[in-house]
C-alpha positions, 0 to 999 in steps of 0.5 A, spaced: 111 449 740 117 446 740 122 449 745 129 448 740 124 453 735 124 460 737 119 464 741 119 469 734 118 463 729 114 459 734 108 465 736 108 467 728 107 459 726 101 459 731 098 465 729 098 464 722 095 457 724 089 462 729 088 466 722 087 461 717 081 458 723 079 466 723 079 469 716 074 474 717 079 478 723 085 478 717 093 477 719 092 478 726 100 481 729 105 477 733 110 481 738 117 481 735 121 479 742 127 479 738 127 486 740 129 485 747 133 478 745 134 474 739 131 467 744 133 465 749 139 462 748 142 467 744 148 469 746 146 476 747 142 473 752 147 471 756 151 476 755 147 480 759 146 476 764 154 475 766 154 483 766 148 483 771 152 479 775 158 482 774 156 489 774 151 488 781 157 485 785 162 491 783 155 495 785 154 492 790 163 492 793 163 500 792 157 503 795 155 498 800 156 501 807 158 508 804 152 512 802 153 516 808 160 518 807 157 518 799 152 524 801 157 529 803 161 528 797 160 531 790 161 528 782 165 520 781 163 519 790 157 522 791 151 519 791 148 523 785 154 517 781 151 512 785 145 512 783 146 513 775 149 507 776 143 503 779 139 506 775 144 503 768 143 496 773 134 497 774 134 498 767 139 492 765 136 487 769 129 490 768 130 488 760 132 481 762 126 480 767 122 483 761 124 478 755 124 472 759 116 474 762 113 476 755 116 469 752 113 465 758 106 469 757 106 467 750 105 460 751 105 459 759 103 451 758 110 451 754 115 447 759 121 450 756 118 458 756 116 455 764 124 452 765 126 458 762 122 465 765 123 460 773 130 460 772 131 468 769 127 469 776 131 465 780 137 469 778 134 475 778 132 474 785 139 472 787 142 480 783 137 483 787 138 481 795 145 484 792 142 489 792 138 491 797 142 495 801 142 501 796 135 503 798 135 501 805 142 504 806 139 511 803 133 511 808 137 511 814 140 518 811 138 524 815 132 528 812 136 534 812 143 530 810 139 528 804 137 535 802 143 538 803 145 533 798 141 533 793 141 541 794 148 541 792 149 536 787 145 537 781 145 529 779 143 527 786 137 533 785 135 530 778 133 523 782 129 528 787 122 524 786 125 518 786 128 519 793 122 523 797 118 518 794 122 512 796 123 515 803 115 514 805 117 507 805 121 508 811 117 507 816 116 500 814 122 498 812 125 493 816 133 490 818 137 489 812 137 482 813 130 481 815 128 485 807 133 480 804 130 474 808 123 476 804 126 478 797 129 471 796 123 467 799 118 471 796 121 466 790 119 460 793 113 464 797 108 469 793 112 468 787 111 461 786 103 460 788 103 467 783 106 462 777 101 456 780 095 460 778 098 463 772 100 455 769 093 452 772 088 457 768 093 457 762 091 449 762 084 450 763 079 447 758 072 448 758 067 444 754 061 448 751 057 444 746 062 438 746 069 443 744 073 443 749 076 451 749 081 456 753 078 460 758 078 466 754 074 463 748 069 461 752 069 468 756 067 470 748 061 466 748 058 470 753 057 476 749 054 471 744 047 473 742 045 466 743 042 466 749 043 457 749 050 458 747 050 464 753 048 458 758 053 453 755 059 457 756 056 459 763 056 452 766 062 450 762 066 456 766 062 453 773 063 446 772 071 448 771 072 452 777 068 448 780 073 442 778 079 445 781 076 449 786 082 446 791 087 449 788 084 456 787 082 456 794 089 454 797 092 459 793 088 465 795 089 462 802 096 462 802 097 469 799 092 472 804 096 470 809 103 471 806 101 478 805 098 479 812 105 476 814 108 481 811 104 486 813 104 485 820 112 486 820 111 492 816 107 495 821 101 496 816 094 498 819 090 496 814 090 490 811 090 495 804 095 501 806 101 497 802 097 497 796 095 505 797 103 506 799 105 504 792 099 507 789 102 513 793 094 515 794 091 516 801 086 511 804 081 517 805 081 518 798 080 511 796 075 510 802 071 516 799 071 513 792 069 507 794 063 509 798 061 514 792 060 508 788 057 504 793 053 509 794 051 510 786 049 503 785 043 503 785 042 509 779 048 505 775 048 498 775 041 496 778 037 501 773 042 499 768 040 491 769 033 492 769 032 497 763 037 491 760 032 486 762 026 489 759 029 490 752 031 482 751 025 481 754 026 478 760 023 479 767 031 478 770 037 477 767 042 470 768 049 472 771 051 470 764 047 475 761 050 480 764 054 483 757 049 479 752 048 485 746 042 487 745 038 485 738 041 493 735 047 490 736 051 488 729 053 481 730 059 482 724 067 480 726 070 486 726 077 485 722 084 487 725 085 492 721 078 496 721 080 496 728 087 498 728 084 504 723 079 505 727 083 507 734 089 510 730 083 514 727 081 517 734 087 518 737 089 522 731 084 527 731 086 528 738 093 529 737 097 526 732 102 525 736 098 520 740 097 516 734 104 517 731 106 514 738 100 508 738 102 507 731 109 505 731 106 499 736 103 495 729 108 497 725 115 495 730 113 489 731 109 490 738 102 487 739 102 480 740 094 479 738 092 472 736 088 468 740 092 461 742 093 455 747 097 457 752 097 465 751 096 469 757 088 470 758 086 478 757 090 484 755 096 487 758 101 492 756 108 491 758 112 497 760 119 493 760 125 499 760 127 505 758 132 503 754 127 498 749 120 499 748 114 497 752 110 491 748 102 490 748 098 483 749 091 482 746 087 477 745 083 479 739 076 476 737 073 481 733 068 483 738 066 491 739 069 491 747 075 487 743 077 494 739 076 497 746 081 493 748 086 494 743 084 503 745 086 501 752 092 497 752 094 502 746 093 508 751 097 504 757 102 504 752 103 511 749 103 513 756 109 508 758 113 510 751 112 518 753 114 517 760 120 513 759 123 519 758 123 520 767 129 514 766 128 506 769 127 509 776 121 515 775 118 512 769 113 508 773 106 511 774 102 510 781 096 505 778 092 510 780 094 515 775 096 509 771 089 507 768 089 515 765 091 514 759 088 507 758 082 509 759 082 515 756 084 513 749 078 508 750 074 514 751 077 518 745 075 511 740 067 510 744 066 518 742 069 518 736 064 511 733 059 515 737 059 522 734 060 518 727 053 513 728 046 517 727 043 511 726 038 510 732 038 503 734 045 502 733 047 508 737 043 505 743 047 499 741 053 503 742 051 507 748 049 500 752 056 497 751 060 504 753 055 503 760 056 496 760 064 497 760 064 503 765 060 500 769 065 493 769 070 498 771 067 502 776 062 498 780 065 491 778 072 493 780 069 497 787 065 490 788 072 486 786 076 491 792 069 489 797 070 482 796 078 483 797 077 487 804 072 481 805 076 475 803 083 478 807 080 480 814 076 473 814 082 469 813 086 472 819 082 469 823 083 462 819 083 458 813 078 459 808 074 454 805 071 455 797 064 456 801 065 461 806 070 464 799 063 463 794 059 466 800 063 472 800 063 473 793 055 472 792 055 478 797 058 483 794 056 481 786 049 481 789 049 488 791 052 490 786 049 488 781 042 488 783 035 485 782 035 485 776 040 478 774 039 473 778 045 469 781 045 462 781 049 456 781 055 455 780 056 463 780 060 462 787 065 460 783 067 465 778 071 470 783 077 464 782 079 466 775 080 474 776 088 474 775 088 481 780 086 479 786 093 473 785 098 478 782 097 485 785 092 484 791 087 491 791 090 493 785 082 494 782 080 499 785 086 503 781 080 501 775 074 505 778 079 511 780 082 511 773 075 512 770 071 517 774 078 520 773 078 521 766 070 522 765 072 528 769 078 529 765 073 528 758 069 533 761 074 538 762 077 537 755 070 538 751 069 545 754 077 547 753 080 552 750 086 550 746 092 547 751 089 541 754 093 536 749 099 539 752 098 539 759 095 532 758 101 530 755 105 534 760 101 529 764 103 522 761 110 524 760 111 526 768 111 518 769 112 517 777 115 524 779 109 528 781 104 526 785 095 525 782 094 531 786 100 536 782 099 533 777 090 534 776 092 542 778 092 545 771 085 541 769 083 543 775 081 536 779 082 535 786 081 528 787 081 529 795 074 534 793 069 530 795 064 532 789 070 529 784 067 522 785 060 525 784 062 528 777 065 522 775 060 519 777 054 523 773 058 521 766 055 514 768 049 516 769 047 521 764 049 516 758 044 513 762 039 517 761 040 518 754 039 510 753 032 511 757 031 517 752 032 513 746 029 507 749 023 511 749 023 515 743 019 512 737 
């Protein structure tokens, strides 16, 4: 792509190239950036930025040091006022960040999306040690002055969420001029070793049969039917992490060790409790749900992979025959718009609502869905701000779990559009509860193809692929956290090297996935990819949470009454203003209940059995 082009122009043209190379996926959708801002050189852009600017350090001259004073007064001077102004701010700087991300995530090996979205941050960064004080300052108010003050002043009353949820960060606050120190470092610090990874898996190919392919399109080949073809790509993946195996490992240690700087100073006792604070969820309740999973993988993953084994006729599986469809599985490459109806179908018989919200995301302009050199690998959905709309990436192939995608990023994004309603400040979901939605409506979408399929081998086809993508987001992602906990407390007592990382790796992957796959070569070197483990440190286990969450949520909703849509909606829109166990009292759900975990479990479990039944059925 040529940088004097336009992001809009430039992705269109790619992605009408990646439709012509794939007819059967149909007009595959590109984000409209120009939403946010018609390129980054529009003068829109830059006007923005200069108010950013302007409008921080008027912010900055007329509250910093006053706070105190602000919370004993009322109207234009209270502290209700100042924080609609910093909200306004939030909203402004999380719309210059949010255009400046997306354009550099559709082409991150682009060097003028890379120039582009580095210079953004760097400017940003420097906005934003302006201000630092705001919530430094609030904190050090008296608990009692602060309720005083949001009791009396119906503006500050409205951020109460906010600000009792900000006050939990208080005991790991640190001076003032120490936070700044960490703010405008971590650009040059986490910041820059995040855009390394990002930029080196962007940049990778993997040769399989003499193609050299992006990471995601060989990823695809391993949910090929031919086992060869399966092989192939599995030791171009190897051979490639392997290659530059350096760079990941210097990576994941320079990380692992900035956090544990940051978490020494802070105070933070266990090398996970930043992560549970942002999460706002107890250690104990992710302690419980880890053990429980743990506890169940052998009636999940290790039964699950040997009656896997039996049915492609092999005594154990290849790790790269992990998620090989069966031989009921449809082969055919399911077109874009049979997988948008198929969704919006599902969500629709939900509640329309839903769907009209889902909707508005293939009609406005907001899936970037093609497959192209240089995307961002996987899927995400990206809330932006309130003030614009959240915009939702794939990478689509036409495989089944590629529909499923598309439900879950969909979900997220619903979630984003109903919870925006909180304002820039409340509208951020905890991850915990963050994945609700998300998986929620992959559950709707899998229910609603199900009930539909009477076809025996194609419902076992479909009830294998459900269990296999439950059991990739409850026991591969409390895999993903053991191996976290592993990698972060071995390297406080020194450097790691890319063994004693695959060591790590080989041993949680191997009691989890159990007898039935055999791991072998090359394995050692595949937790390289895994993006969570560089972005958002002990961000996985927000995954198994979601989905035993919502199994019992799906279970609650199947013998409900009338009423569950609404209370379910209440839910989403609530955005970051309730904590999970407020929010789970009307479905009557207590996450801190010991048997919740073992109820979203038995889902799991019970899919199983039905999988044996009709194994065994003539």
């Amino acid at each position: 792509m040529r940088s004097s082009r336009t992001p809009a122009i430039a992705f269109a043209a790619e992605a009408a190239a990646a439709a012509e190379s794939a007819p059967a996926l149909g007009s595959l959708p590109v984000w409209k950036l120009e939403d946010l801002y018609p390129s980054p050189t529009a003068a829109e852009f830059t006007r923005d930025l200069e108010r950013a600017e302007k409008d921080t350090l008027a912010f900055e001259a007329k509250w910093k040091g006053k706070l105190s004073q602000a919370a004993a007064a009322t109207g234009n001077a209270g502290i209700g006022a100042a924080l609609g102004e910093y909200e306004a701010l939030d909203d402004l700087l999380g719309r210059l960040a949010s255009y400046a991300g997306l354009t550099y995530y559709s082409d991150m090996t682009n060097t003028a999306n890379g120039k582009f979205f580095g210079d953004v941050q760097a400017k940003l960064t420097d906005l934003s040690a302006h201000l630092l004080f705001f919530t430094l300052e609030l904190n050090r108010i008296d608990d009692a002055v602060m309720n005083a003050c949001m009791d009396r002043d119906p503006t500050a009353g409205h951020y109460r969420p906010w600000i009792v949820d900000l006050r939990k960060d208080k005991p790991f606050q640190l001076e003032d001029q120490i936070e700044q120190l960490f703010l405008e470092k971590s650009m040059t610090g986490a910041g820059a070793f995040n855009r390394l990874f990002d930029e080196t898996l962007a940049s990778l190919r993997f040769t399989v049969d003499g193609e050299a392919l992006p990471l995601e399109a060989t990823l695809n080949l391993l949910q090929e039917a031919d086992p060869e073809r399966r092989r192939a790509a599995a030791l171009a993946l190897s051979a490639t992490f392997k290659e530059n195996i350096r760079i990941f490992v210097l990576v994941t240690n320079t990380l692992a060790k900035d956090k544990e700087i940051s978490d020494r100073w802070r105070g933070f006792e266990d090398i996970a409790d930043s992560r549970h604070l942002s999460n706002r969820v107890e250690r104990e309740v992710v302690d419980a749900l880890a053990s429980a999973v743990k506890a169940a993988y052998p009636r999940l993953s290790h039964r699950y992979y040997a009656m896997k084994a039996k049915w492609l006729g092999m005594e154990q599986l290849n790790f790269w025959d992990r998620n090989a469809p069966l031989p009921e599985s449809p082969d055919r490459i399911i077109p874009w718009d049979e997988a948008k109806e198929t969704v919006l179908s599902a969500y629709g018989r939900f509640a329309p609502e839903m769907a009209a919200i889902a909707g508005r995301f293939f009609d406005g302009g907001w899936i970037d869905a093609p497959a192209r050199p240089g995307k961002a690998p996987g899927a995400f959905a990206h809330p932006t701000v309130p003030s614009a709309h959240p915009y939702v990436l794939v990478n689509y192939l036409g495989k089944p779990r590629d529909v499923m995608t598309l439900a879950h990023e969909l979900g997220h994004g619903v979630h984003q559009v109903l919870a925006g309603g909180q304002g820039a400040l409340m509208c951020q979901t905890p991850l915990t509860l963050a994945e609700t939605a998300s998986v929620f409506g992959e559950m709707l979408t899998f229910r609603a193809l199900l009930d539909q399929t009477k076809d025996r081998r194609e419902r076992k086809a479909m009830l294998a692929q459900k269990v296999e993508d439950m059991i990739n987001t409850v026991v591969r992602q409390i895999a993903f956290y053991e191996f976290e906990r592993k990698v972060h407390t071995a390297r406080k007592q020194g450097e790691l090297t890319a063994e004693t990382i695959g060591e790590l790796w080989l041993s949680v992957q191997a009691e989890s996935l159990g007898p039935a796959i055999g791991i072998s070569e090359g394995y050692e070197a595949w937790w390289a990819y895994i993006p969570h483990f560089i972005h958002s440190p002990f961000y996985v286990y927000a995954y198994a949470f979601g989905d035993c969450l919502v199994n019992s949520l799906y279970a609650v909703y199947r013998q409900a009454e009338a009423g569950f849509q609404d209370k379910y909606f209440e839910l989403l829109k609530a955005g970051g203003t309730k904590h999970h166990s407020e929010l789970l009292k009307p479905f009557g759900l207590d996450a801190t209940d010991p048997s919740f975990w073992a109820k979203g479990l038995s889902m799991i479990e019970s899919l199983i059995d039905e999988l044996e039944a009709l194994d065994e059925t003539p």
